[in-house]
TILUMMAR-8902 format. One record per residue: residue in three letters; z, y, x of N, C-alpha, C in turn; residue number from 1. Coordinates in steps of 0.02 Angstrom, whole numbers, padded with zeros to 5 digits. Atoms other than C-alpha are relative to their C-alpha. Example, Ala and Ser with C-alpha at 12.3 -4.5 7.8 and 13.67 -1.06 7.14 Angstrom:
2
{type=ALA, nzz=00000, nyy=-00059, nxx=00045, cazz=00390, cayy=-00225, caxx=00615, czz=00000, cyy=00060, cxx=00045, seq=1};
{type=SER, nzz=-00003, nyy=-00059, nxx=-00042, cazz=00357, cayy=-00053, caxx=00684, czz=00037, cyy=00055, cxx=-00039, seq=2};
This chain:
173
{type=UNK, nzz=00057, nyy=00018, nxx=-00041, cazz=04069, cayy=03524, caxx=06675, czz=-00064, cyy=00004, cxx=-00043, seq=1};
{type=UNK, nzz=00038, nyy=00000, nxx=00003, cazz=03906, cayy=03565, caxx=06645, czz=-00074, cyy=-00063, cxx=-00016, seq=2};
{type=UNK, nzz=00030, nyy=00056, nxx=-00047, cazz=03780, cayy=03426, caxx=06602, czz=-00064, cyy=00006, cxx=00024, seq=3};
{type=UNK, nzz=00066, nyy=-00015, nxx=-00047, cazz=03634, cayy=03386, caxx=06708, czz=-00048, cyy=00008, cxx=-00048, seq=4};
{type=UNK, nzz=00052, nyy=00001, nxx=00031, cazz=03504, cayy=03390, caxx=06570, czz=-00007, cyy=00078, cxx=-00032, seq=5};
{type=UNK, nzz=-00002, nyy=-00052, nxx=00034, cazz=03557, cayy=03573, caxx=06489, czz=-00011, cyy=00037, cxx=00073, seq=6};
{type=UNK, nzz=00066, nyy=-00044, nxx=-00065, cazz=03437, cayy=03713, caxx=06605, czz=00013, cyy=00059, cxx=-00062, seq=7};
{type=UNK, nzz=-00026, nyy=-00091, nxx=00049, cazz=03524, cayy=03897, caxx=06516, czz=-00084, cyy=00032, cxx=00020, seq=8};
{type=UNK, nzz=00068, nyy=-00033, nxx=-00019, cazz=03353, cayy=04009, caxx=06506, czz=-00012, cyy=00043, cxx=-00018, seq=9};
{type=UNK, nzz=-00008, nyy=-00081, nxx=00016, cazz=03338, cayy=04192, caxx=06482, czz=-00062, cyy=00014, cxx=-00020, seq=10};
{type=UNK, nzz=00077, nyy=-00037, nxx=-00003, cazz=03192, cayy=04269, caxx=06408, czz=00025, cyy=00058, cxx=00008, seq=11};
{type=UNK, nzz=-00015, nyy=-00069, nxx=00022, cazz=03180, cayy=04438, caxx=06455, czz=-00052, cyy=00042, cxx=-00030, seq=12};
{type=UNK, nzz=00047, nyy=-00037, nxx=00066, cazz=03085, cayy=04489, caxx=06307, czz=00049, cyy=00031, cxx=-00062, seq=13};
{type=UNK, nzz=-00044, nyy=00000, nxx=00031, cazz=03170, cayy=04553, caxx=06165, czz=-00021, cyy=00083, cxx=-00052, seq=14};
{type=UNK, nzz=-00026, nyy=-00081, nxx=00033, cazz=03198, cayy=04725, caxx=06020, czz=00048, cyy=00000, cxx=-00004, seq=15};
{type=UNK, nzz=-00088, nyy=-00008, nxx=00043, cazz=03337, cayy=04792, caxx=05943, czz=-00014, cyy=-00005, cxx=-00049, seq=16};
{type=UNK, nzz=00005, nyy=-00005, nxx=00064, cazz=03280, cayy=04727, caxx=05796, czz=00034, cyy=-00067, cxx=00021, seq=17};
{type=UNK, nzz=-00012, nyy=00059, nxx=00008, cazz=03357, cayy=04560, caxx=05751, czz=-00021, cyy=-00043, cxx=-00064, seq=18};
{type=UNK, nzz=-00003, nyy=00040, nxx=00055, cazz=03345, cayy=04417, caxx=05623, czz=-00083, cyy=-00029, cxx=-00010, seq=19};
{type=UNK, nzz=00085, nyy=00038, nxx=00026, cazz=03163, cayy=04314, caxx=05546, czz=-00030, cyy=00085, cxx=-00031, seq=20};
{type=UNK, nzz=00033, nyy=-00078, nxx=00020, cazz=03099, cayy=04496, caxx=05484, czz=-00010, cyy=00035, cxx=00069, seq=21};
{type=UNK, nzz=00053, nyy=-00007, nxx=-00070, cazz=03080, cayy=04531, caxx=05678, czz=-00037, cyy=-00027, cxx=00029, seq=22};
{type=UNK, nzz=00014, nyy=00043, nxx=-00044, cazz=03016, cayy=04389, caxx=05732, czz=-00078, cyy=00033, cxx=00020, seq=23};
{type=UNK, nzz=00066, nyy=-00027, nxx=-00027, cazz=02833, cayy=04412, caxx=05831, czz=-00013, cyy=-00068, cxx=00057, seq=24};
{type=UNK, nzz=00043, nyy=00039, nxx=-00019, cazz=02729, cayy=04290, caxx=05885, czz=-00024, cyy=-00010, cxx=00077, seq=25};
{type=UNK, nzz=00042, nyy=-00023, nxx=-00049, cazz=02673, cayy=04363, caxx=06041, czz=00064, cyy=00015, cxx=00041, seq=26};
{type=UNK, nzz=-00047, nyy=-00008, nxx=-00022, cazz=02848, cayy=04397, caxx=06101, czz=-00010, cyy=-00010, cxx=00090, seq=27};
{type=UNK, nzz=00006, nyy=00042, nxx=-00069, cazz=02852, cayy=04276, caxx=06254, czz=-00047, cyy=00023, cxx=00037, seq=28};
{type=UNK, nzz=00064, nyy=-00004, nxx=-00044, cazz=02680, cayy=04323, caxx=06319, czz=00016, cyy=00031, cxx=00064, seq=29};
{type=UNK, nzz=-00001, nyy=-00015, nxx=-00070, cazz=02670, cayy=04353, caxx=06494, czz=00059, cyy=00045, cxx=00033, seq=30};
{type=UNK, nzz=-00065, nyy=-00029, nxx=-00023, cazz=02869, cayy=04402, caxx=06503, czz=00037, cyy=-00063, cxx=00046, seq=31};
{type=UNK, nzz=-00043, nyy=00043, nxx=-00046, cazz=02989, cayy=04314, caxx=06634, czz=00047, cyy=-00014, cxx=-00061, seq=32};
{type=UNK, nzz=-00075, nyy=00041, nxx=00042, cazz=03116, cayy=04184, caxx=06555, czz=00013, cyy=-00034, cxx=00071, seq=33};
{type=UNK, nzz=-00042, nyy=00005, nxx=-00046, cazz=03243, cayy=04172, caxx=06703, czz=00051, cyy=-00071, cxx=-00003, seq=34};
{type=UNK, nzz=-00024, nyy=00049, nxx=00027, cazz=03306, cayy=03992, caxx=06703, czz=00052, cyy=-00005, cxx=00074, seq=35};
{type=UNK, nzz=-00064, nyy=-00012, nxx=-00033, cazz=03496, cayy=03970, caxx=06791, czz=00016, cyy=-00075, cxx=-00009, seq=36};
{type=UNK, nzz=-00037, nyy=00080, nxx=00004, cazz=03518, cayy=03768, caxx=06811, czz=00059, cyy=00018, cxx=00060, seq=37};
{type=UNK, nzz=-00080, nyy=00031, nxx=-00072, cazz=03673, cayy=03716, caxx=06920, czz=-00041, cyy=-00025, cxx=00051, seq=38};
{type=UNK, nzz=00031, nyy=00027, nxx=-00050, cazz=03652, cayy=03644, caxx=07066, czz=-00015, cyy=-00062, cxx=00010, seq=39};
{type=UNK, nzz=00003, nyy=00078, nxx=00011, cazz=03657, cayy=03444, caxx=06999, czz=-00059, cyy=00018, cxx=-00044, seq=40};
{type=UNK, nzz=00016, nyy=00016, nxx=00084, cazz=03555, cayy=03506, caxx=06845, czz=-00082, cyy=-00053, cxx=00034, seq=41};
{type=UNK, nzz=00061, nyy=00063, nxx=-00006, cazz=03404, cayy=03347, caxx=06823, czz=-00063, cyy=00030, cxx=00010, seq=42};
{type=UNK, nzz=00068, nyy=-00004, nxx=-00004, cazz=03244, cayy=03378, caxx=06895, czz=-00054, cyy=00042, cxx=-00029, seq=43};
{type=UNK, nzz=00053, nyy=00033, nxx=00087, cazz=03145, cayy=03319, caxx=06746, czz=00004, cyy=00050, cxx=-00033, seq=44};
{type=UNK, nzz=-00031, nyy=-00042, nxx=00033, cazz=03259, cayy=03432, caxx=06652, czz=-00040, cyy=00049, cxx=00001, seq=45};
{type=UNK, nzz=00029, nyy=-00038, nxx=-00024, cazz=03201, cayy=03574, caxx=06729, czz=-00068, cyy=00007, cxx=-00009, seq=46};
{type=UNK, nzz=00064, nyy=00014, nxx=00032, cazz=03035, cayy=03541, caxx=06726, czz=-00039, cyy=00013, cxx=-00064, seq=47};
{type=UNK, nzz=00007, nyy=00008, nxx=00057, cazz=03021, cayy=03514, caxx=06550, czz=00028, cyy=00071, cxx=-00030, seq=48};
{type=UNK, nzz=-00017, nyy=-00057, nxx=00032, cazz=03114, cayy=03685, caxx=06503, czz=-00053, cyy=00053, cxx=00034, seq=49};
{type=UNK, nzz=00049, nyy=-00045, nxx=-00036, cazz=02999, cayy=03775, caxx=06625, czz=-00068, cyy=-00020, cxx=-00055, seq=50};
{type=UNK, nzz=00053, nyy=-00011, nxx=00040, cazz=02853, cayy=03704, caxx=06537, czz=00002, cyy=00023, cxx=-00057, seq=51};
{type=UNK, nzz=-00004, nyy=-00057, nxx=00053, cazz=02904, cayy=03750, caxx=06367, czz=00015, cyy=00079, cxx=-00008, seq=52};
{type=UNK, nzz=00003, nyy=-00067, nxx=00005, cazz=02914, cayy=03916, caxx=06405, czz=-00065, cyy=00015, cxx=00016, seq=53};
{type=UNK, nzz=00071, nyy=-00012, nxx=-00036, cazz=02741, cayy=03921, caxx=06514, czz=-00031, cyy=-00009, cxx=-00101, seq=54};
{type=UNK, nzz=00037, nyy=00016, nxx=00066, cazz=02676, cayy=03851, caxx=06347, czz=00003, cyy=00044, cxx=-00056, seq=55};
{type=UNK, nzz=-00023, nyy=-00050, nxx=00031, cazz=02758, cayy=03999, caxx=06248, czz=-00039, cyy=00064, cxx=00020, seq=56};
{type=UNK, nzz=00024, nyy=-00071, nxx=-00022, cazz=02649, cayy=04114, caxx=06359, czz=00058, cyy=00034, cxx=00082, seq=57};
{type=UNK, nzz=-00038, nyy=-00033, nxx=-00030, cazz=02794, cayy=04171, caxx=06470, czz=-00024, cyy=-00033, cxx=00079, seq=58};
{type=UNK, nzz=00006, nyy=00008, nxx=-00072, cazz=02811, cayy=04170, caxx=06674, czz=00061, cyy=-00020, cxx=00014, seq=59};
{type=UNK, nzz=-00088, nyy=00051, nxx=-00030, cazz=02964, cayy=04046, caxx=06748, czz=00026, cyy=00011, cxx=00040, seq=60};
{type=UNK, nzz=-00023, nyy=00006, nxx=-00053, cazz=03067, cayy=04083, caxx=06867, czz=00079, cyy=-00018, cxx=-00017, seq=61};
{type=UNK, nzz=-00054, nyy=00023, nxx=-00004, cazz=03224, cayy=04001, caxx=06944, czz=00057, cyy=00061, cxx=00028, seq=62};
{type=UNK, nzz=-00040, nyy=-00028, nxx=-00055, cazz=03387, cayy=04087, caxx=07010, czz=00078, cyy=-00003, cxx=-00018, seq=63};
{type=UNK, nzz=-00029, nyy=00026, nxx=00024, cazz=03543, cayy=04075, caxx=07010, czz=00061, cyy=00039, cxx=-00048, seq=64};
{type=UNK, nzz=-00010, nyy=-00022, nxx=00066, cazz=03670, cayy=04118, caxx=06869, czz=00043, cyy=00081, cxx=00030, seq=65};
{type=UNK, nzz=-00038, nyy=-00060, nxx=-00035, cazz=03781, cayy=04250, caxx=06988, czz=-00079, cyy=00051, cxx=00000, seq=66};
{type=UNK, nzz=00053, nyy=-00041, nxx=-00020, cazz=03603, cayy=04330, caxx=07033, czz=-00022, cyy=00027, cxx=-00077, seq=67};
{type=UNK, nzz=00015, nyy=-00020, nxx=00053, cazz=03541, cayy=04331, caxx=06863, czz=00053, cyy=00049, cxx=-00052, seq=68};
{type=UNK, nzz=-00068, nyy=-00045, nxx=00039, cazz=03714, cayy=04428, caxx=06786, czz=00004, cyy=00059, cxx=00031, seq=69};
{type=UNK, nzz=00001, nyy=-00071, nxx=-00015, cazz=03694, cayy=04540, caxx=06911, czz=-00048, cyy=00048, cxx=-00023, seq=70};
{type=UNK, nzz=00067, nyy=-00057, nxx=00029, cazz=03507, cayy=04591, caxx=06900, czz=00004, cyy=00019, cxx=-00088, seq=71};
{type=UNK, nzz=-00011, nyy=-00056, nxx=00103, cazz=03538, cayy=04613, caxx=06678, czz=00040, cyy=00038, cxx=00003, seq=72};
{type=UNK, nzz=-00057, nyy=-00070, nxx=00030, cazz=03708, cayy=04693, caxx=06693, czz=-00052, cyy=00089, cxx=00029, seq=73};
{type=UNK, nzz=00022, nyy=-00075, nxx=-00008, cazz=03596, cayy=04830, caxx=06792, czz=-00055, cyy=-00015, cxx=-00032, seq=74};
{type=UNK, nzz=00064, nyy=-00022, nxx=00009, cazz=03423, cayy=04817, caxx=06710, czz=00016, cyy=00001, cxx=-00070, seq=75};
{type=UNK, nzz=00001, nyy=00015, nxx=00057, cazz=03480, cayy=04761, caxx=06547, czz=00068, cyy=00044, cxx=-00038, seq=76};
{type=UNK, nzz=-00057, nyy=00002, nxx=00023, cazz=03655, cayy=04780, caxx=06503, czz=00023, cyy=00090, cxx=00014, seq=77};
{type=UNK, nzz=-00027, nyy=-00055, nxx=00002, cazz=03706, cayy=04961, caxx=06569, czz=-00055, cyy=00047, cxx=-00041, seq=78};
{type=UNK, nzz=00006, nyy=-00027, nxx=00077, cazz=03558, cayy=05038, caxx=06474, czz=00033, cyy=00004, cxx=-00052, seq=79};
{type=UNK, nzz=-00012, nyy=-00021, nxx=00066, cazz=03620, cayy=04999, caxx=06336, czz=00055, cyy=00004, cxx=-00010, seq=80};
{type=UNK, nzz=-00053, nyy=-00052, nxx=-00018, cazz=03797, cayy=05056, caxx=06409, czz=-00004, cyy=00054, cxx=-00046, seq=81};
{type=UNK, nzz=00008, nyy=-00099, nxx=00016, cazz=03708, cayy=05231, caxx=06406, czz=-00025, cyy=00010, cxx=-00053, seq=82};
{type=UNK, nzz=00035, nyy=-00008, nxx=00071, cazz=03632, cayy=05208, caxx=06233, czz=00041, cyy=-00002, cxx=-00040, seq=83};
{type=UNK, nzz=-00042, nyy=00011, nxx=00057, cazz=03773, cayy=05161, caxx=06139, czz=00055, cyy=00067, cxx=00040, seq=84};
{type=UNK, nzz=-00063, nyy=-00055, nxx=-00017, cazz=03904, cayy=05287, caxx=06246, czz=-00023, cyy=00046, cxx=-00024, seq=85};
{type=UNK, nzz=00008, nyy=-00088, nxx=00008, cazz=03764, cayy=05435, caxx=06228, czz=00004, cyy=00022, cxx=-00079, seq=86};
{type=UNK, nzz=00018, nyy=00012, nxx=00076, cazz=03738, cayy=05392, caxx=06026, czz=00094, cyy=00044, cxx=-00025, seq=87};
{type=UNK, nzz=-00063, nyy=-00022, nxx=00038, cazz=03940, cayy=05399, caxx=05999, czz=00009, cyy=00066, cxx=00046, seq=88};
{type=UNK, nzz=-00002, nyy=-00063, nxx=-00021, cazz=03945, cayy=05560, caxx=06136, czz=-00014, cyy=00026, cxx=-00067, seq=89};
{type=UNK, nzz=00050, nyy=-00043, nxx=00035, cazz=03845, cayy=05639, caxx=06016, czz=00022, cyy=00032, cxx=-00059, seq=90};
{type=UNK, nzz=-00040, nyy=00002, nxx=00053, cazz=03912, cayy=05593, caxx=05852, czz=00070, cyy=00027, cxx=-00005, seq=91};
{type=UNK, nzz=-00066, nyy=-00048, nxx=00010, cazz=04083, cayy=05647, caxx=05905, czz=00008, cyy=00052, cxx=00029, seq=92};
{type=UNK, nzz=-00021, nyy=-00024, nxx=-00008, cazz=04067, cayy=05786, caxx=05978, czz=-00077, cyy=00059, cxx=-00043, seq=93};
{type=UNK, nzz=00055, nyy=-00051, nxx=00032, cazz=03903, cayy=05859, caxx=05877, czz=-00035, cyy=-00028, cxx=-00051, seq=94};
{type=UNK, nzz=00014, nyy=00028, nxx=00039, cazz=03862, cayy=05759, caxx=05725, czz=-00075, cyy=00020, cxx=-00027, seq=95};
{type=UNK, nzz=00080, nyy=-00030, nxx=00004, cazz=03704, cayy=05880, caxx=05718, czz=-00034, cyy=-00012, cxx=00026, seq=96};
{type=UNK, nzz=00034, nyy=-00021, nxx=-00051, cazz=03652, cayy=05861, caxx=05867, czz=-00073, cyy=-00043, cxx=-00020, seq=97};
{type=UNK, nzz=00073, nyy=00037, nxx=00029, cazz=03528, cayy=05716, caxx=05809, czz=-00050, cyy=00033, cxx=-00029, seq=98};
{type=UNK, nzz=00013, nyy=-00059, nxx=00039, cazz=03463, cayy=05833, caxx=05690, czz=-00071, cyy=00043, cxx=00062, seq=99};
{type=UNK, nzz=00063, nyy=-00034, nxx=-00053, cazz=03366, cayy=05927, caxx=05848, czz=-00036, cyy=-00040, cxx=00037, seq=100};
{type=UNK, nzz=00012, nyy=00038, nxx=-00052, cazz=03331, cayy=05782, caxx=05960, czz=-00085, cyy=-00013, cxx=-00017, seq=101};
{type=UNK, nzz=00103, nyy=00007, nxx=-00013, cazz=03120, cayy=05745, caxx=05997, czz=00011, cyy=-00069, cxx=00020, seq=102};
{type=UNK, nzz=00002, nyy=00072, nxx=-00015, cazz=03042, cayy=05594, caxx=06063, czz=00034, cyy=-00014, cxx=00059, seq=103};
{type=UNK, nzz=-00028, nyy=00034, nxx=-00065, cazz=03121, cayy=05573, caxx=06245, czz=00048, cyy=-00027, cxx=-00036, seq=104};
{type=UNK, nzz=-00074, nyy=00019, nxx=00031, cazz=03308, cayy=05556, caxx=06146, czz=-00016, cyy=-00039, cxx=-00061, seq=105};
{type=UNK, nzz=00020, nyy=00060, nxx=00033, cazz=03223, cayy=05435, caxx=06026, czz=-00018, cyy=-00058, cxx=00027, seq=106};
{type=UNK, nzz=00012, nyy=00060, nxx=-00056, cazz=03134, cayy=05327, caxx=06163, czz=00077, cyy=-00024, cxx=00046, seq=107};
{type=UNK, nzz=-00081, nyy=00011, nxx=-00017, cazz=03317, cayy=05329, caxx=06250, czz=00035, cyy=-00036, cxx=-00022, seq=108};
{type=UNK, nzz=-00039, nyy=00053, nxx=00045, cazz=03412, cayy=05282, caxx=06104, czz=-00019, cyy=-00039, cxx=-00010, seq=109};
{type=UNK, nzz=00012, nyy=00062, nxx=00034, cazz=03321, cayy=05154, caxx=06031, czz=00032, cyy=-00061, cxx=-00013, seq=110};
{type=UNK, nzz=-00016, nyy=00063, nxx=-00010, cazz=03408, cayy=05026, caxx=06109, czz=00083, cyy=00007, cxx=-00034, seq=111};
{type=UNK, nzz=-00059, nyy=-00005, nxx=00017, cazz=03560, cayy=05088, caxx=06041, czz=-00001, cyy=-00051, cxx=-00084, seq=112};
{type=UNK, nzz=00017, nyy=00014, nxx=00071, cazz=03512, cayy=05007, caxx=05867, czz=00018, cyy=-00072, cxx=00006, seq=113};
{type=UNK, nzz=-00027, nyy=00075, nxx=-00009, cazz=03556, cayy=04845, caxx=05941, czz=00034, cyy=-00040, cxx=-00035, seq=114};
{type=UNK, nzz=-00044, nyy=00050, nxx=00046, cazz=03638, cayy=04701, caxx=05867, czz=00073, cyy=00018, cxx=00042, seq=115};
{type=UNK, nzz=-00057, nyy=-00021, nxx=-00029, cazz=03833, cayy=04746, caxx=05897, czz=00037, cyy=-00063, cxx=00023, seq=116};
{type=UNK, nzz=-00043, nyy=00076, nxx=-00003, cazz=03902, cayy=04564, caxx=05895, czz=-00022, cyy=00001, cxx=00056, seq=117};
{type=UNK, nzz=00043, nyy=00010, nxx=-00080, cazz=03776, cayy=04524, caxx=06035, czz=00031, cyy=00042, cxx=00059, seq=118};
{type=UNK, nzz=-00038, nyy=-00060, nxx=-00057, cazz=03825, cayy=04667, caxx=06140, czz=00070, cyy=-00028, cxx=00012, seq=119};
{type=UNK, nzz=-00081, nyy=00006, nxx=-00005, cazz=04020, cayy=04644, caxx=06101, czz=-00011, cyy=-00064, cxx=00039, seq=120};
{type=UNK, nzz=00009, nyy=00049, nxx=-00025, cazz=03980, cayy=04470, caxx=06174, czz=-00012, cyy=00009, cxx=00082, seq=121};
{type=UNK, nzz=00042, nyy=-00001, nxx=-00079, cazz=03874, cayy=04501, caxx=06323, czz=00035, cyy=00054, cxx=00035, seq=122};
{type=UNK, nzz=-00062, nyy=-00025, nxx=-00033, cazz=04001, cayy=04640, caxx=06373, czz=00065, cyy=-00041, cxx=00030, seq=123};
{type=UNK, nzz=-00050, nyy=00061, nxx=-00002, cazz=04139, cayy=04496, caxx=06355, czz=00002, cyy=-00028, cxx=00056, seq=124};
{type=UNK, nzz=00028, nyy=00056, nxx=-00060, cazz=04043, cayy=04390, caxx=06473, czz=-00003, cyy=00016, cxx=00067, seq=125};
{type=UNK, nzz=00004, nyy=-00017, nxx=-00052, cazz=03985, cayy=04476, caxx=06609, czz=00009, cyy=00073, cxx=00006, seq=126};
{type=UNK, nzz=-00023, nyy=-00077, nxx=00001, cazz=04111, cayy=04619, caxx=06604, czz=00001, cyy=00040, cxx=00075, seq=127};
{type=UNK, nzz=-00024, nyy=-00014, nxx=-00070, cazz=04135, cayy=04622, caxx=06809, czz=-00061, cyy=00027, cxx=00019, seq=128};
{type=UNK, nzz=00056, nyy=-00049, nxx=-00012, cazz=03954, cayy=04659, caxx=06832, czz=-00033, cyy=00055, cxx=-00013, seq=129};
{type=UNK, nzz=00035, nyy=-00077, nxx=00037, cazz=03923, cayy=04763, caxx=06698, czz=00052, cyy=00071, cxx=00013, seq=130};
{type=UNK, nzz=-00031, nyy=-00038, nxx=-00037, cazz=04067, cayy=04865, caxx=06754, czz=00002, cyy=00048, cxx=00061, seq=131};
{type=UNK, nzz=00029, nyy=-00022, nxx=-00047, cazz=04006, cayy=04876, caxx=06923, czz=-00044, cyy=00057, cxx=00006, seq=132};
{type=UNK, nzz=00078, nyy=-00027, nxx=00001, cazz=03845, cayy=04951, caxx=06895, czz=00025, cyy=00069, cxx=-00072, seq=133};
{type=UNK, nzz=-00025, nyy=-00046, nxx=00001, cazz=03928, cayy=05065, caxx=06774, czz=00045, cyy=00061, cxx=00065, seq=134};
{type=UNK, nzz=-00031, nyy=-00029, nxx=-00036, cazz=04035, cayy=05125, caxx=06907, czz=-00042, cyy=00014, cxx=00043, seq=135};
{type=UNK, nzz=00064, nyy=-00024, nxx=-00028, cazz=03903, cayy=05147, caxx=07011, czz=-00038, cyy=00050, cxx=-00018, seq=136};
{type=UNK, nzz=00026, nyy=-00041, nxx=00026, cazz=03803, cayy=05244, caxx=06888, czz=00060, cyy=00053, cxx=00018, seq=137};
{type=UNK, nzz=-00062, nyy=-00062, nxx=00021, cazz=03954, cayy=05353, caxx=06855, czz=-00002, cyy=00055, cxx=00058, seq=138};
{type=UNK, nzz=00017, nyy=-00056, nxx=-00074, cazz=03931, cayy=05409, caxx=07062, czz=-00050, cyy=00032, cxx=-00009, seq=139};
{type=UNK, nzz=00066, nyy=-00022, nxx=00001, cazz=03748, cayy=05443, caxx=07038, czz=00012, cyy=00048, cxx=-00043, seq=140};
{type=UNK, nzz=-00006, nyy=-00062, nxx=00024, cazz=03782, cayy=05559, caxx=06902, czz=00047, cyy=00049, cxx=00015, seq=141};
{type=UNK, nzz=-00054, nyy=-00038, nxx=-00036, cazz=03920, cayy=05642, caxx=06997, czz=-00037, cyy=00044, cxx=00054, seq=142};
{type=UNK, nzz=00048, nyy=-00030, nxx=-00041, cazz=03797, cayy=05690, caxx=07118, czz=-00054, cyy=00031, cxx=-00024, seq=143};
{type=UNK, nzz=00026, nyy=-00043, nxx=00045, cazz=03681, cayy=05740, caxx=06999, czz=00003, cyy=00064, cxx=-00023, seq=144};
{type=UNK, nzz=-00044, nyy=-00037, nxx=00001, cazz=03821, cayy=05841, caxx=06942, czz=00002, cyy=00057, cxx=00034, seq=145};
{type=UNK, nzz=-00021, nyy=-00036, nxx=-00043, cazz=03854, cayy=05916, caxx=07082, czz=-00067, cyy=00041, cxx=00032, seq=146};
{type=UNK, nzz=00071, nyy=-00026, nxx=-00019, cazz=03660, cayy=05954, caxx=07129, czz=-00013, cyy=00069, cxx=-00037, seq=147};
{type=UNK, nzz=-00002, nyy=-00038, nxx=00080, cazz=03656, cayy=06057, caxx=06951, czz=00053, cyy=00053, cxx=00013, seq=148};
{type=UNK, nzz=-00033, nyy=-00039, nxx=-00004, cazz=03807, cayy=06136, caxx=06980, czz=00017, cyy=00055, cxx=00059, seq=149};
{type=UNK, nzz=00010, nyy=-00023, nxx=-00072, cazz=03776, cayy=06187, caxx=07160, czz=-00062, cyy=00026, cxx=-00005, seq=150};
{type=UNK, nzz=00078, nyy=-00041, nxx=-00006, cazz=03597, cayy=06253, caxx=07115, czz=-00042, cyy=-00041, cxx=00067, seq=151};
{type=UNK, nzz=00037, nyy=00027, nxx=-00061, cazz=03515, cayy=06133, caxx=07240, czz=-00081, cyy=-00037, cxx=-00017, seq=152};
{type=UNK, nzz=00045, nyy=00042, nxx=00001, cazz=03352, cayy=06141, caxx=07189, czz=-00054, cyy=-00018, cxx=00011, seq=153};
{type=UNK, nzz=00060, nyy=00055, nxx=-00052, cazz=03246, cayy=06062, caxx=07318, czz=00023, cyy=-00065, cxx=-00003, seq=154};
{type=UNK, nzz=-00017, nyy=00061, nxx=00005, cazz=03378, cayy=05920, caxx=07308, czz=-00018, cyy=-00024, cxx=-00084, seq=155};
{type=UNK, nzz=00027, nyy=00035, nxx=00046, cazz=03341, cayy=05889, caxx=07130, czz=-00068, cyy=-00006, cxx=-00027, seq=156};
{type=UNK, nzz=00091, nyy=00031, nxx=00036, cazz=03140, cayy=05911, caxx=07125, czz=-00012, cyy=-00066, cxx=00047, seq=157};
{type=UNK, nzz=00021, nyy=00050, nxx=-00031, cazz=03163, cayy=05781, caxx=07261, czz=00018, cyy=-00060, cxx=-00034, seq=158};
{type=UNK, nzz=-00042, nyy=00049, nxx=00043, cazz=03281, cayy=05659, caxx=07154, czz=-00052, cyy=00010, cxx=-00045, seq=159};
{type=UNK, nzz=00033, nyy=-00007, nxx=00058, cazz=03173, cayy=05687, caxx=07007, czz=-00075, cyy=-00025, cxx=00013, seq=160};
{type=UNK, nzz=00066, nyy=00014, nxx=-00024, cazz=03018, cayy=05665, caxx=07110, czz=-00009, cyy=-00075, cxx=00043, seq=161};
{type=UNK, nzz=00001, nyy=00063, nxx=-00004, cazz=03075, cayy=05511, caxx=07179, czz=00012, cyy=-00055, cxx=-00050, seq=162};
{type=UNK, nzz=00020, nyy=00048, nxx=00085, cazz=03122, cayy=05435, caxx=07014, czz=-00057, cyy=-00021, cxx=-00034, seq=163};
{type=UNK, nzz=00070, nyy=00007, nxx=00013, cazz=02950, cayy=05468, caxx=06957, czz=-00028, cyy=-00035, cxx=00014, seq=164};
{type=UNK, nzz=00046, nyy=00057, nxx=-00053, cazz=02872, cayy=05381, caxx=07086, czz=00024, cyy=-00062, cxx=-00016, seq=165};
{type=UNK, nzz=00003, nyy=00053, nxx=-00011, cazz=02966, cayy=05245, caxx=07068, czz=00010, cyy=-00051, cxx=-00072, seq=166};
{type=UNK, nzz=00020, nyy=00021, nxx=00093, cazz=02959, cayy=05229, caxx=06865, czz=-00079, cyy=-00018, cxx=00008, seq=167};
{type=UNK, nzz=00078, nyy=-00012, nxx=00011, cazz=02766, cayy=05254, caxx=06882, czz=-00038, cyy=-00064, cxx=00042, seq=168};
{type=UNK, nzz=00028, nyy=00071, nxx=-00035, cazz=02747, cayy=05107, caxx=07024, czz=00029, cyy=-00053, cxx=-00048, seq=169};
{type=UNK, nzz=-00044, nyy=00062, nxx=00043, cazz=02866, cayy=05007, caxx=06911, czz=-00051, cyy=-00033, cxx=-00053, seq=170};
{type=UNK, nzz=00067, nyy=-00003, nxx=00090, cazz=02739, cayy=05038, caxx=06733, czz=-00067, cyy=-00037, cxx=00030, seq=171};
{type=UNK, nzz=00070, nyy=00038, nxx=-00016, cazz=02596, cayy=05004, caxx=06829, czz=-00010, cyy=-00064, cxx=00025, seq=172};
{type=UNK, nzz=-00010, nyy=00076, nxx=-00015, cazz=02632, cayy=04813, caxx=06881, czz=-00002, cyy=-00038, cxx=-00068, seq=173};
């Protein structure tokens, strides 16, 4: 059992750097920290973890811990799925390939640089979601796939052109 005074609280701020040699000051600023009380958790409690974060700079919101596992395993967690799968793709089947890669396949990876414990963990945890949303992906690129391999392409300046759009409304908020 859970007790009423402990309020779990997510920042979603973060690098793939870790340890006091990343730390940054400015971190928190005007990022959401996602706070997941129970449904007894105290008030007060609450309250009081919300403000220390406001006070950190950050923006509070409540929800609850099923909602919050879902929205990271997809915003958070399968990235860096595809960062760490495309890194070892790479390595085993073209150890060069790095060797040619530019900035998109640098901005990509990045996140691959991650702390591994962490990951091995947060895979652990919320394996059913992050699973999901893999499997999910896995269709989307099947169709992809199949767009590419079928020469369909009005269907992929449209896919490509709706992505855009909806990266570009995303950045600009």
């Amino acid at each position: 059992k859970v007790p009423t005074r402990f309020i779990p609280a997510h920042p979603i701020a973060g690098k793939e750097k870790s340890g006091v040699e990343a730390s940054d000051g400015t971190l928190f600023d005007n990022k959401r920290v996602i706070l997941t009380p129970e449904d007894n958790a105290d008030v007060q409690a609450i309250e009081a973890v919300s403000e220390l974060w406001q006070t950190l700079g950050a923006r509070v919101e409540t929800m609850t811990h099923q909602k919050h596992d879902d929205l990271l395993a997809m915003t958070s967690h399968l990235p860096h799925m595809l960062a760490f799968g495309l890194m070892n793709y790479l390595v085993t089947n073209n150890p060069d390939a790095c060797d040619y890669a530019a900035g998109g396949f640098k901005d990509f990876s990045r996140i691959a640089s991650s702390d591994a414990v962490m990951w091995r963990d947060i895979c652990l945890n919320n394996s059913t979601d992050i699973v999901k949303h893999i499997k999910g992906y896995q269709l989307a690129l099947d169709g992809l796939s199949n767009l590419i391999e079928n020469n369909q392409s009005e269907a992929l300046e449209k896919l490509f052109v709706e992505a855009k759009s909806a990266r570009d409304d995303w950045i600009k908020d």
